[in-house]
N, CA, C and O of each residue as an XYZ file, in Angstrom:
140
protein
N     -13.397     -7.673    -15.380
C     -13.800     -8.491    -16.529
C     -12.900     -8.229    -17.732
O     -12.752     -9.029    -18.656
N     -12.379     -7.175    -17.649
C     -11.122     -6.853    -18.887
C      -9.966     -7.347    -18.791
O      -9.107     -7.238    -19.667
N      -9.820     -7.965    -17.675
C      -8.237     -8.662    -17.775
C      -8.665     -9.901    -17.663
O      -7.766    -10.723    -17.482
N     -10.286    -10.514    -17.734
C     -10.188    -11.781    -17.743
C     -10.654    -12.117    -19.344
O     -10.710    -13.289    -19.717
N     -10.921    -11.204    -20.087
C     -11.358    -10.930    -21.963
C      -9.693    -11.044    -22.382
O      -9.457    -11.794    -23.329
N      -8.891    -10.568    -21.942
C      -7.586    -10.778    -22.413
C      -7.030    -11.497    -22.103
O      -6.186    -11.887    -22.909
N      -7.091    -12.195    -20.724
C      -6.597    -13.276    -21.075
C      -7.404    -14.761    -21.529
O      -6.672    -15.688    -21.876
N      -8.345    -14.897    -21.527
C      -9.056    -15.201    -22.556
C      -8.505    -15.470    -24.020
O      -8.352    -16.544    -24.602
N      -8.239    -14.096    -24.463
C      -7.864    -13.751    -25.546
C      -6.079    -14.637    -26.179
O      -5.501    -15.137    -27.144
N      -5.976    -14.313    -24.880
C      -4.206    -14.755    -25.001
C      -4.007    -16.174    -25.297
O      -3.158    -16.769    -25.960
N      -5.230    -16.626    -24.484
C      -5.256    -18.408    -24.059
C      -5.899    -19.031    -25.966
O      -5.559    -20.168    -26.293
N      -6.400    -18.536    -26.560
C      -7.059    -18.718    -28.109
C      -6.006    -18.332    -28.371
O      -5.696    -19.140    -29.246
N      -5.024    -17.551    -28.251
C      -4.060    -17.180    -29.501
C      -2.914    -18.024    -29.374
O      -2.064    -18.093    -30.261
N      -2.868    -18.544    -28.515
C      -1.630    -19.948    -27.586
C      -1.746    -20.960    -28.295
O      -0.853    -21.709    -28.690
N      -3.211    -21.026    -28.533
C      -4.038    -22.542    -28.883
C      -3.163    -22.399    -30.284
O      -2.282    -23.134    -30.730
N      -3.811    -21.023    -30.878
C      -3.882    -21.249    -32.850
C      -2.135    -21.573    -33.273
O      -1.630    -22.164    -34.228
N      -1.499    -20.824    -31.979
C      -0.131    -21.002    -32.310
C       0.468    -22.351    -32.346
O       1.414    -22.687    -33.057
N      -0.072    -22.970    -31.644
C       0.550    -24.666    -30.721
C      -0.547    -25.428    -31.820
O      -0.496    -26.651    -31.950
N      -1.116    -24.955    -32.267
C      -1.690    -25.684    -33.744
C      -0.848    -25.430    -34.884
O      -0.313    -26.206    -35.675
N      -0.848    -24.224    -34.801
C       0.318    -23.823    -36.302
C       1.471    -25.055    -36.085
O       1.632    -26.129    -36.665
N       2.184    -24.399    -34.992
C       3.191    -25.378    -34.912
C       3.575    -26.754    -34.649
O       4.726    -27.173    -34.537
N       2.148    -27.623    -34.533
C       1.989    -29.551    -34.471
C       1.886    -29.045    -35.917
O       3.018    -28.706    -36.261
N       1.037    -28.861    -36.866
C       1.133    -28.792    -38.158
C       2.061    -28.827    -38.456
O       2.396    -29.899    -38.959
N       3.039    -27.811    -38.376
C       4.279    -27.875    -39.545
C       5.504    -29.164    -38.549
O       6.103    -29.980    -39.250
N       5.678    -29.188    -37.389
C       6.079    -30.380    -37.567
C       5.583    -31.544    -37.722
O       6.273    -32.558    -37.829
N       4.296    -31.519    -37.751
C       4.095    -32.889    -38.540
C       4.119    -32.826    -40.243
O       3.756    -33.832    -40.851
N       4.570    -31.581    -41.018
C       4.347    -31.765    -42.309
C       6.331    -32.078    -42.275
O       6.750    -32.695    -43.254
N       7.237    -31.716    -41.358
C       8.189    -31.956    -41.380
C       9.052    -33.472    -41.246
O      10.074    -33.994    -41.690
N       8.019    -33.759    -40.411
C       8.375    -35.659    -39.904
C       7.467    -36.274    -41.014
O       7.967    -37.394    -41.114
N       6.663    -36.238    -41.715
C       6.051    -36.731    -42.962
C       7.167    -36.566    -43.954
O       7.810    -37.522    -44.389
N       7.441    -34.878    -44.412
C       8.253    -34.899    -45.506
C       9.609    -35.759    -45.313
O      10.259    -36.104    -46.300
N      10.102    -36.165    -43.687
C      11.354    -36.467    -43.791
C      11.445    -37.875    -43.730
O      12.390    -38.646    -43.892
N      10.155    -38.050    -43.438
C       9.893    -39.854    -43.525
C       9.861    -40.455    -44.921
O      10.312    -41.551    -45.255
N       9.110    -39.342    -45.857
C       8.955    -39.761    -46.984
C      10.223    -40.066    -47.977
O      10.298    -41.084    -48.663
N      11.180    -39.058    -47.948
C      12.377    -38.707    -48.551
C      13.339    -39.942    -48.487
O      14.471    -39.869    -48.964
């Protein structure tokens, strides 16, 4: 059950990342659309 809590764990921290990063390229294709 401890290597299935980590990866678990790994699979949420994938997510927040692959969110971080649609965010900033979409604040990038906005800012460059806008310009």
């Amino acid at each position: 059950t401890q290597g299935k809590a980590g990866k678990v764990a790994l699979v949420a921290a994938m997510r927040k990342l692959l969110v971080i990063l649609n965010a900033k390229m979409r604040d990038q294709l906005t800012a460059s659309a806008a310009s």
